[in-house]
C-alpha positions in Angstrom: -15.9 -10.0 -56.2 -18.6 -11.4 -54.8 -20.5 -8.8 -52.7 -23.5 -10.1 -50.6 -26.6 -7.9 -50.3 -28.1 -6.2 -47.3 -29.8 -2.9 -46.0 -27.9 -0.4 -44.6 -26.8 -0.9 -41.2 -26.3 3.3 -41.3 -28.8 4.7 -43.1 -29.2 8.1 -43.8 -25.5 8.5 -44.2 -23.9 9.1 -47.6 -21.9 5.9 -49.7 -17.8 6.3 -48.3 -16.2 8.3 -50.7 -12.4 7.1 -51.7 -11.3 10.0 -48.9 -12.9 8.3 -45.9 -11.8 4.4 -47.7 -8.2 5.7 -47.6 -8.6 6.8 -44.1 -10.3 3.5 -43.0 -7.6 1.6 -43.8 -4.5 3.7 -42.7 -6.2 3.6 -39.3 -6.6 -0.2 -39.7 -2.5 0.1 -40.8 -1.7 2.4 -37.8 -1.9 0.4 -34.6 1.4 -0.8 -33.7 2.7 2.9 -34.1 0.0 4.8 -32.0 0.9 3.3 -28.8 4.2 2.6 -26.7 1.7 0.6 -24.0 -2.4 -0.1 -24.3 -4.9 -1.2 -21.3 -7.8 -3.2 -22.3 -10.8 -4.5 -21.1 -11.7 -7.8 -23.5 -14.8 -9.7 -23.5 -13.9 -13.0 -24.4 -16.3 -15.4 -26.4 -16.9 -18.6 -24.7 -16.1 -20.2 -28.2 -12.7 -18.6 -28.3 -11.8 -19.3 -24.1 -8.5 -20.4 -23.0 -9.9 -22.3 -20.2 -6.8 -24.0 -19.0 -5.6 -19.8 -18.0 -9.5 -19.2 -16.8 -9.2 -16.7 -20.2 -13.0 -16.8 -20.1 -15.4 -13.8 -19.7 -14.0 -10.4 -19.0 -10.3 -9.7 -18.8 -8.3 -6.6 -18.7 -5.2 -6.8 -20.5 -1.6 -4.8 -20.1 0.6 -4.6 -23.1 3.5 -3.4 -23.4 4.8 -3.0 -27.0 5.1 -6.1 -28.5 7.4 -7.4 -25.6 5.1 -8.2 -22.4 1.7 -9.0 -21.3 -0.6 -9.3 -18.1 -4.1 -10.8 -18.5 -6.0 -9.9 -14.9 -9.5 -11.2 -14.4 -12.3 -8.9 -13.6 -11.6 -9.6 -9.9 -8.1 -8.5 -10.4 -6.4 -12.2 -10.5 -3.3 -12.8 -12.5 -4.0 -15.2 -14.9 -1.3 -14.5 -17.4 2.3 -13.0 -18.1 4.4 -13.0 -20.3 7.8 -10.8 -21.3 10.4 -10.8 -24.0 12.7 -8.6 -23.1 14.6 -10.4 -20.3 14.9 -13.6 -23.4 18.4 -14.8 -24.0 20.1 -13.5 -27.3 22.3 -16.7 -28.2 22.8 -17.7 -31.2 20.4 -20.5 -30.6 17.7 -17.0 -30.2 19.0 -16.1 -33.5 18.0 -18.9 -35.0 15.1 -20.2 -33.8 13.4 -16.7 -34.3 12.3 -14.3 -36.5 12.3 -11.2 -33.9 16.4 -11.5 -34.5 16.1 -9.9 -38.1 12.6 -8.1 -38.0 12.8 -4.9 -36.1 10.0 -3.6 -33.8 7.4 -1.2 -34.9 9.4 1.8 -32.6 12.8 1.2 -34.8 10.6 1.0 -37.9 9.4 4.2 -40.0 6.1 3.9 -42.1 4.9 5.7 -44.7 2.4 8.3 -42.9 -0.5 10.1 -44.2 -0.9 13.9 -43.7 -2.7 13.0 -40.8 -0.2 11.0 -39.7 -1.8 7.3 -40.5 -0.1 4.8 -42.2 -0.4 4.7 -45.8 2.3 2.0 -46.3 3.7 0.3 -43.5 7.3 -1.9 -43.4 7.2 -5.8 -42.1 7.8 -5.7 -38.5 8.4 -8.3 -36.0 4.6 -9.2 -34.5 3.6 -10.2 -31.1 5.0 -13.9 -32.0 4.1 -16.2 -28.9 3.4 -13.3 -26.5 -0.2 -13.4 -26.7 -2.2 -16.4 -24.5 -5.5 -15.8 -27.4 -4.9 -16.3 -31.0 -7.6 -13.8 -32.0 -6.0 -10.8 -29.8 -3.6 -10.4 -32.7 -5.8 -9.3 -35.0 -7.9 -6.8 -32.1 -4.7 -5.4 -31.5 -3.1 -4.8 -35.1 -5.8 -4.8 -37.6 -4.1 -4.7 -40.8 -5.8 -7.4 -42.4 -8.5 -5.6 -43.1 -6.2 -3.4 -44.9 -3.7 -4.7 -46.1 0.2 -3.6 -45.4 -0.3 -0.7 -48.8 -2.9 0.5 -50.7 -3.8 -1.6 -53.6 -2.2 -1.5 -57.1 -3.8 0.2 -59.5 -2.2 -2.0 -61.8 -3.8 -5.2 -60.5 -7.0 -6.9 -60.9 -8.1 -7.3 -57.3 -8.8 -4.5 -55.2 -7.9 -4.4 -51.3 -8.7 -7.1 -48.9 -11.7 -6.0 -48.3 -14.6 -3.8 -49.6 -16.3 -1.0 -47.7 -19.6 -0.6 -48.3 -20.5 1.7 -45.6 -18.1 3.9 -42.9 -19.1 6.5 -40.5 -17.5 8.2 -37.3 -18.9 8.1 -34.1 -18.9 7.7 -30.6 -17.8 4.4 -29.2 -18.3 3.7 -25.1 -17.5 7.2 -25.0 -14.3 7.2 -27.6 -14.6 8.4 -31.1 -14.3 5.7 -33.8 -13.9 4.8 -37.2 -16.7 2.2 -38.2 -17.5 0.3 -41.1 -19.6 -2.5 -43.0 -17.2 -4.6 -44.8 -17.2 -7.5 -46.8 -14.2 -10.0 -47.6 -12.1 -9.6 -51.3 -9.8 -12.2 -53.0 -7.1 -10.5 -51.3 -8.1 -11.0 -47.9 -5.6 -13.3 -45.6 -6.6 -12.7 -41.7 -4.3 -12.7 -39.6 -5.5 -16.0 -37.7 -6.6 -18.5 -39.8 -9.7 -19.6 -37.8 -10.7 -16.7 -36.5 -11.0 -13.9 -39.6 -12.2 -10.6 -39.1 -14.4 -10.7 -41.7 -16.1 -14.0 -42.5 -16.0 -14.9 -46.2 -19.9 -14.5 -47.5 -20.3 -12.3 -44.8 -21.2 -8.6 -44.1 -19.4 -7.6 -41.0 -19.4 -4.1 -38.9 -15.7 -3.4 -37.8 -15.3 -0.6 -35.3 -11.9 0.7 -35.0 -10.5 3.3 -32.5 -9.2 6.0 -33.5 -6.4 7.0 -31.1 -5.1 4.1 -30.8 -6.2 1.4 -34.1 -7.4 -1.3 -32.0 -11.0 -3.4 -32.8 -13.4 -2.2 -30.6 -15.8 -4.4 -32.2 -16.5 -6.8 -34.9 -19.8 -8.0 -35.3 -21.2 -10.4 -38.5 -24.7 -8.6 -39.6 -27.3 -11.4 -40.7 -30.5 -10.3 -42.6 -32.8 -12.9 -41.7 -32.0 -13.4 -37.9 -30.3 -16.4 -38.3 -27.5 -17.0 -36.0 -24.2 -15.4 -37.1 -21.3 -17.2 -38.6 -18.8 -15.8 -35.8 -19.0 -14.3 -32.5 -19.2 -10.4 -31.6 -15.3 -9.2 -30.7 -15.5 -6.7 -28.4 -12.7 -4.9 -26.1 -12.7 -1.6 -24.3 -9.2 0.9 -24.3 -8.7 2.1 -20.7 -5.4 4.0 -20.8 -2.9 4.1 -23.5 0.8 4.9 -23.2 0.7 4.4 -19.3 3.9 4.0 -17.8 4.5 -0.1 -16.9 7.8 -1.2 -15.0 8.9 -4.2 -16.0 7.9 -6.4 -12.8 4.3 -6.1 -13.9 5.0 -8.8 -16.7 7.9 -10.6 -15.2 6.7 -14.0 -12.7 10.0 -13.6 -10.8 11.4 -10.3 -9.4 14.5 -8.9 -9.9 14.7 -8.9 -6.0 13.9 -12.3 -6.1 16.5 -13.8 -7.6 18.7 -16.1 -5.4 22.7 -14.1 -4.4 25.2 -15.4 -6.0 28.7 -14.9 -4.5 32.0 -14.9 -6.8 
């Protein structure tokens, strides 16, 4: 592959040995088994907005599984919801969607690591149309830069991407797995216009380790030229809070008109 050149973004820190690869990328695998329920603060790029939703700036986001969502503005405004789990189950359900026949990370089991990673991880059903931003997908799960198993042996290309550099560290006060990567002949993002890594590019990824989320992706440039992609960035506030289902629903239970037999 095609590896560009540039100066350490960590110097002083020893090349990744094929240890801390491996662990890289079962973290990157890991996500949607580390967390029944995630709270984030996202800082949206103006590039990527949603400005029919005001999904612009800083949100905070509630997700529950992969079933519901509320997006709350940084003055606490609802600008989003979303649930699955009150969705009919005809047979027009079963057809029309993949979620009938792919199970849920929870009813899934992975291959772990001893440290209880992912080394190899099933297909499971994603987060479909629950998400209002393209782009969260990959924050929230990602595997791209991963892949869903470690690379043959066998084959001629190596793993979607190539780690050049990988260190852990502190992170807005929660440790982290972060690395310099660069894109292989692998490499299929998750969202096709909006790629972790940018091809041609060196990128730092910074992944968290509790719960495998994208704290931050950020394209390095060596001549100060503007990057090719914006900076990602999101925040974990709680994970595996408690959520009742009328936090994601836009009617109430209680709501709903009597009906008398």
């Amino acid at each position: 592959m095609d590896v560009p050149s540039a100066p350490l973004y960590f110097p002083g820190h020893p090349i990744p040995d094929s240890a801390t690869r491996r662990r890289y990328r079962a973290l990157a695998r890991s996500a949607p088994w580390l967390s029944t329920s995630i709270n984030l603060e996202i800082q949206v790029p103006t590039q990527l907005a949603q400005q029919q939703l005001n999904l612009a700036g800083t949100v905070t986001v509630k997700i529950r599984g992969r079933e519901a969502i509320a997006v709350h503005s940084a003055e606490g405004e609802l600008l989003f919801q979303k649930e699955t789990f009150s969705a009919q189950r005809s047979r027009g359900y079963v057809a029309s969607t993949n979620a009938s026949w792919q199970l849920p990370s929870e009813l899934s089991t992975p291959v772990f690591t001893a440290d209880q990673l992912v080394l190899r991880r099933p297909e499971i059903s994603g987060f479909g149309t629950l998400l209002p931003i393209g782009y969260w997908q990959a924050i929230l799960d990602p595997v791209e830069l991963a892949g869903a198993e470690p690379a043959s042996l066998d084959l001629a290309f190596d793993h979607p991407t190539y780690i050049h550099e990988a260190v852990e560290l502190i992170h807005e006060g929660r440790p982290a797995l972060a690395a310099v990567l660069s894109a292989g002949h692998t490499y299929q993002p998750a969202v096709a216009h909006c790629p972790l890594v940018p091809e041609n590019t060196r990128t730092l990824v910074v992944l968290d380790q509790s719960t495998g989320t994208c704290l931050l992706r950020k394209v390095l440039t060596e001549d100060g030229s503007a990057p090719v992609a914006p900076d990602l960035t999101a925040r974990v506030i709680a994970q595996d809070e408690y959520y009742i289902n009328s936090q994601f629903q836009k009617v109430h239970w209680l709501d709903q008109p009597t009906v008398n037999p």
